[in-house]
LOLO-487781 format. One record per residue (C-alpha): residue in one letter; residue number from 1; x, y negated, z. Coordinates in steps of 0.2 Angstrom, whole numbers, plus 5000, padded with zeros to 4 digits. Example, Ala and Ser with C-alpha at 12.3 -4.5 7.8 and 13.67 -1.06 7.14 Angstrom:
A,1,5062,5022,5039
S,2,5068,5005,5036
***
This chain:
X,1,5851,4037,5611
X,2,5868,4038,5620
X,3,5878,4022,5613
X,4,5895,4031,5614
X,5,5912,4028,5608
X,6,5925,4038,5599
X,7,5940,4029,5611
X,8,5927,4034,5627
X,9,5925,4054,5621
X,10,5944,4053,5615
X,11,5949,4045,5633
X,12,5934,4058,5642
X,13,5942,4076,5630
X,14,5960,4072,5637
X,15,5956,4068,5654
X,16,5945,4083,5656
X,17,5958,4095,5645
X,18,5973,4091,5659
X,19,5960,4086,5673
X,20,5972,4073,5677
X,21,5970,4055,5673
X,22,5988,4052,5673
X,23,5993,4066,5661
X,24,5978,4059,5649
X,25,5985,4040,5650
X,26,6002,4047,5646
X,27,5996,4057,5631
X,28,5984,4043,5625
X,29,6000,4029,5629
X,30,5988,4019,5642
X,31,5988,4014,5659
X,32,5979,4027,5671
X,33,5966,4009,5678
X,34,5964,4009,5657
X,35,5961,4028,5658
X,36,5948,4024,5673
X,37,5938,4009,5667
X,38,5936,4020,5652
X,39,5928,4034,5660
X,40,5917,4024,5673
X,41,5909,4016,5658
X,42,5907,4033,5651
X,43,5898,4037,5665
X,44,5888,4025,5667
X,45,5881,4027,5650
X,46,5878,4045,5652
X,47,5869,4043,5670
X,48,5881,4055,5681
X,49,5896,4058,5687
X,50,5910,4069,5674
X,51,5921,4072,5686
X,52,5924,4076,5705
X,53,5937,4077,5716
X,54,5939,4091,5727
X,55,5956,4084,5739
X,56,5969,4081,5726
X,57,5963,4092,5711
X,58,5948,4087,5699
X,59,5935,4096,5693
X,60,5923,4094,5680
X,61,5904,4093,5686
X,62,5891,4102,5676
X,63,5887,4087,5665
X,64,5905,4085,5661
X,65,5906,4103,5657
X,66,5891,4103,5644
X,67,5899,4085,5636
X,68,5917,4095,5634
X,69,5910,4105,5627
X,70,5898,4094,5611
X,71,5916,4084,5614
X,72,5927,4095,5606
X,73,5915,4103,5592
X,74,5914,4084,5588
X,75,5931,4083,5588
X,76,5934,4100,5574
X,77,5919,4091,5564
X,78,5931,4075,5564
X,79,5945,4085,5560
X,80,5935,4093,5544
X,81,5929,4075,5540
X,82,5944,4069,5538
X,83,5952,4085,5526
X,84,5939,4082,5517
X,85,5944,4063,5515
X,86,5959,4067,5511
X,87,5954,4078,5498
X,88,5943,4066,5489
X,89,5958,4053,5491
X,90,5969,4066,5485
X,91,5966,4066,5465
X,92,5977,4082,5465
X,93,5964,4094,5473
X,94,5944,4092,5477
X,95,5929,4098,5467
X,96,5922,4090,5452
X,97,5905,4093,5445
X,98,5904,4091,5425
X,99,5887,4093,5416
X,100,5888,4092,5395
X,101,5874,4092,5384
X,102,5874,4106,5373
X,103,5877,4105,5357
X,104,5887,4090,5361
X,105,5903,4091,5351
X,106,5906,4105,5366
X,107,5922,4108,5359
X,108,5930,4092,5357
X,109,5922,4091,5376
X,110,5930,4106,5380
X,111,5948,4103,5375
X,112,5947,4084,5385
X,113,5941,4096,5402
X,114,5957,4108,5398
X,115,5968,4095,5396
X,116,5964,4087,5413
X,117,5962,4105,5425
X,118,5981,4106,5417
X,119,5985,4090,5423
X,120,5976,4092,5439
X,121,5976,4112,5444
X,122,5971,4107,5463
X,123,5955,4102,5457
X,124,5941,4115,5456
X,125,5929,4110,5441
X,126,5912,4116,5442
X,127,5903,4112,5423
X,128,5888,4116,5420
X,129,5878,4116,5400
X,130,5862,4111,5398
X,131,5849,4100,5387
X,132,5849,4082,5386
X,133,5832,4083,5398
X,134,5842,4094,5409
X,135,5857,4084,5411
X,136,5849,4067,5412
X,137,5838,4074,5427
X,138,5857,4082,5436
X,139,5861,4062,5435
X,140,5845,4056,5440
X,141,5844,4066,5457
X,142,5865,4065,5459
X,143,5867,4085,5458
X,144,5882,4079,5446
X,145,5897,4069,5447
X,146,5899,4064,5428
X,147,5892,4068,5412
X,148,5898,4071,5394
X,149,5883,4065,5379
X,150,5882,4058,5363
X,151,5874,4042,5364
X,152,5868,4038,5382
X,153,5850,4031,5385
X,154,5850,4014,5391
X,155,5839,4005,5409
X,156,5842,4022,5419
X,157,5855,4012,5430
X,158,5870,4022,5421
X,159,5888,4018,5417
X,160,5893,4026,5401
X,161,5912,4025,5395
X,162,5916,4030,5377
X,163,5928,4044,5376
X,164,5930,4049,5360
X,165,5926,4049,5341
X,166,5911,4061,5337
X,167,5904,4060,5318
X,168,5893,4068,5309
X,169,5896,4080,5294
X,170,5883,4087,5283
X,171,5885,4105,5280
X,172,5880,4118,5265
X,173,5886,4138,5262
X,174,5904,4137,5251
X,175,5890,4145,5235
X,176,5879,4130,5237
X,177,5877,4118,5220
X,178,5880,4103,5229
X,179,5898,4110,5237
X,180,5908,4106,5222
X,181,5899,4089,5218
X,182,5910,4072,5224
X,183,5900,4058,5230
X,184,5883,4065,5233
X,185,5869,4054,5230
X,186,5857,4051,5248
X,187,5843,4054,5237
X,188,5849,4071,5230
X,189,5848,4075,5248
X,190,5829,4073,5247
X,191,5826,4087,5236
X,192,5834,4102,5249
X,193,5827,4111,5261
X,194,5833,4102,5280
X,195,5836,4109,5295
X,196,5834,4101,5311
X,197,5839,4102,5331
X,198,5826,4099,5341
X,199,5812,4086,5347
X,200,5824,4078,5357
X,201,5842,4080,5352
X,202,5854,4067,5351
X,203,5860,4074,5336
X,204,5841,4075,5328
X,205,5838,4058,5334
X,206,5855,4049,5325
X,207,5849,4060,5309
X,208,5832,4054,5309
X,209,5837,4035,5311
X,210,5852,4037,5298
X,211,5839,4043,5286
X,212,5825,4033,5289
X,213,5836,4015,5289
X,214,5841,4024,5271
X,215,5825,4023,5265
X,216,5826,4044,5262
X,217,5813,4056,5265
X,218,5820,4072,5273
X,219,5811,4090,5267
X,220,5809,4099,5282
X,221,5815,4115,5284
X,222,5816,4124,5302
X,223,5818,4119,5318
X,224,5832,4127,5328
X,225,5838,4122,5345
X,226,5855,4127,5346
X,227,5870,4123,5335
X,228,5876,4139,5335
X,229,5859,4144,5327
X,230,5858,4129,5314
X,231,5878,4135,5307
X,232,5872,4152,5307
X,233,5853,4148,5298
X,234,5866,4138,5285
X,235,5879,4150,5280
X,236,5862,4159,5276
X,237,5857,4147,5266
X,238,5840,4143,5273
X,239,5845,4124,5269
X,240,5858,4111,5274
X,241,5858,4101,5288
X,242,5870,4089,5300
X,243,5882,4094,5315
X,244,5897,4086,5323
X,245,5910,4088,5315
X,246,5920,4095,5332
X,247,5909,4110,5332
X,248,5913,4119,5315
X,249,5931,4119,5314
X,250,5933,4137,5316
X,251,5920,4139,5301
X,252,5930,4127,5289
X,253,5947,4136,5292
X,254,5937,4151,5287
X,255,5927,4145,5273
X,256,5912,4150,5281
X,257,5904,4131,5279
X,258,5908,4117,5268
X,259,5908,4097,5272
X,260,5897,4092,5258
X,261,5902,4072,5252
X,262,5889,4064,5253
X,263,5890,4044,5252
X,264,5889,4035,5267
X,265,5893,4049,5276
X,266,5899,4053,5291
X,267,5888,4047,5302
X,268,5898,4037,5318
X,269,5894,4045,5334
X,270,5906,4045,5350
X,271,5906,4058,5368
X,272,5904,4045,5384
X,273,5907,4049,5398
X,274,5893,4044,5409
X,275,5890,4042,5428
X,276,5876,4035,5439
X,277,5878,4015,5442
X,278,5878,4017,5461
X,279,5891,4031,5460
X,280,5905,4031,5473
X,281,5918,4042,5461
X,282,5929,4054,5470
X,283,5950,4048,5465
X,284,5945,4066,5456
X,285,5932,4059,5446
X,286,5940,4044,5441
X,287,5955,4052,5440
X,288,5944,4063,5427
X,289,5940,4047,5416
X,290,5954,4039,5416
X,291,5960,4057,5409
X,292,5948,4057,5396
X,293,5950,4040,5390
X,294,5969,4041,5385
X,295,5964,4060,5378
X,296,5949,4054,5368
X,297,5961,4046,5354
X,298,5972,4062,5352
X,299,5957,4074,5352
X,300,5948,4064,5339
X,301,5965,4064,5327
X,302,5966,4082,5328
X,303,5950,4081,5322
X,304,5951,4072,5309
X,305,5965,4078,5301
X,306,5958,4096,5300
X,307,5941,4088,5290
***
């Protein structure tokens, strides 16, 4: 392995763009012995000459020709290096990849994403949607930067940062019994048809614990992976169940659901923002946290005050 310098090559390039030692101590602001010593050590690392003298003009020999040559594509791949420093110093441009769990409050999670590409329109965000599974594996293998979830798992060697309020509501069709009752008994609950998210949901698991600490005994209804599915099965009036309050806005305003209330009731949940442990953040990233910390409380009032 040749144990080369960047000041050696950066001494060699000039010397052998102007072939003239003087002209590249002039450009580099050194002395043309400086110019010199730098260049016989180059050569004696290489193993040949890099330059010969034919009476008063220099040439370039066929091993100074070939490192010219792997000198200035090193120099353009510095030169990209560096943009590309730049960029990841610069919070006002750069990439940013953004995974979220789905079913994870995604528009509460959505309106904290908009609110920073306006704040920060030079940064292309790249977000992918996924499963809890899915999500957790983009951390594990760094095809991620950050992460949006509810309730991050813990020993995985990640930071999780809490960015906002996330409750859960429980949910009935506007005809259902229960929607005109006030302070609903838990162990009424027990005696309606429940749907659930999936083995493995965040939301399933908060549900399951909730009830379970309560003492109720749920009566299963179906199984339904996606939120979308579960507010859909509902309105149908296959049975009740639990969602984040973030995702049913649009069907409250149009009196498509109904927040039943139900003691103890919401459940407290929050969105983290979660990252690996030994992740170096981009200023994009951080500047991507930072925005959806002092976003979080704002989000989560406009949430509240439509319940």
């Amino acid at each position: 392995m040749l144990h080369l310098t960047l000041r050696q090559l950066q001494v060699f390039e000039a010397s052998a763009r102007h072939l003239s030692f003087s002209r590249a101590a002039r450009e580099l602001h050194l002395t043309q012995p400086g110019v010199s010593s730098q260049l016989k050590q180059l050569e004696a690392i290489v193993g040949m000459p890099l330059f010969e003298q034919v009476g008063r003009q220099v040439f370039l020999t066929a091993a100074g020709k070939e490192l010219y040559n792997h000198t200035r594509l090193l120099q353009q791949q510095l030169s990209v290096l560096e943009e590309s420093l730049d960029q990841l110093r610069d919070t006002k441009q750069g990439k940013l990849k953004v995974s979220l769990v789905s079913g994870t409050a995604n528009p509460l999670a959505l309106q904290l994403i908009a609110k920073f590409t306006r704040a920060f329109p030079g940064v292309t965000v790249s977000l992918s949607v996924g499963n809890r599974e899915c999500v957790l594996n983009e951390l594990a293998t760094n095809e991620t930067d950050v992460a949006i979830m509810g309730a991050p798992p813990e020993g995985q060697g990640l930071v999780a940062v809490h960015v906002a309020s996330n409750p859960l509501v429980m949910i009935a069709p506007p005809d259902h019994p229960l929607a005109r009752e006030r302070r609903i008994a838990l162990s009424t609950i027990e005696r309606e048809t429940f749907l659930m998210r999936e083995s493995g949901s965040g939301t399933r698991r908060a549900v399951e614990r909730f009830f379970a600490e309560h003492r109720i005994n749920l009566r299963p209804g179906m199984e339904v992976s996606s939120n979308e599915a579960i507010k859909w099965a509902v309105q149908a009036g296959m049975g009740l169940s639990v969602v984040a309050l973030a995702t049913i806005m649009a069907e409250l305003e149009t009196l498509r659901l109904k927040v039943l209330d139900v003691e103890n009731f919401p459940i407290l949940r929050y969105l983290y923002l979660v990252h690996r442990e030994s992740k170096q953040l981009s200023s994009a990233a951080s500047a991507f946290r930072e925005s959806l910390m002092s976003g979080a409380q704002e989000a989560g009032e406009r949430v509240a005050m439509q319940a």
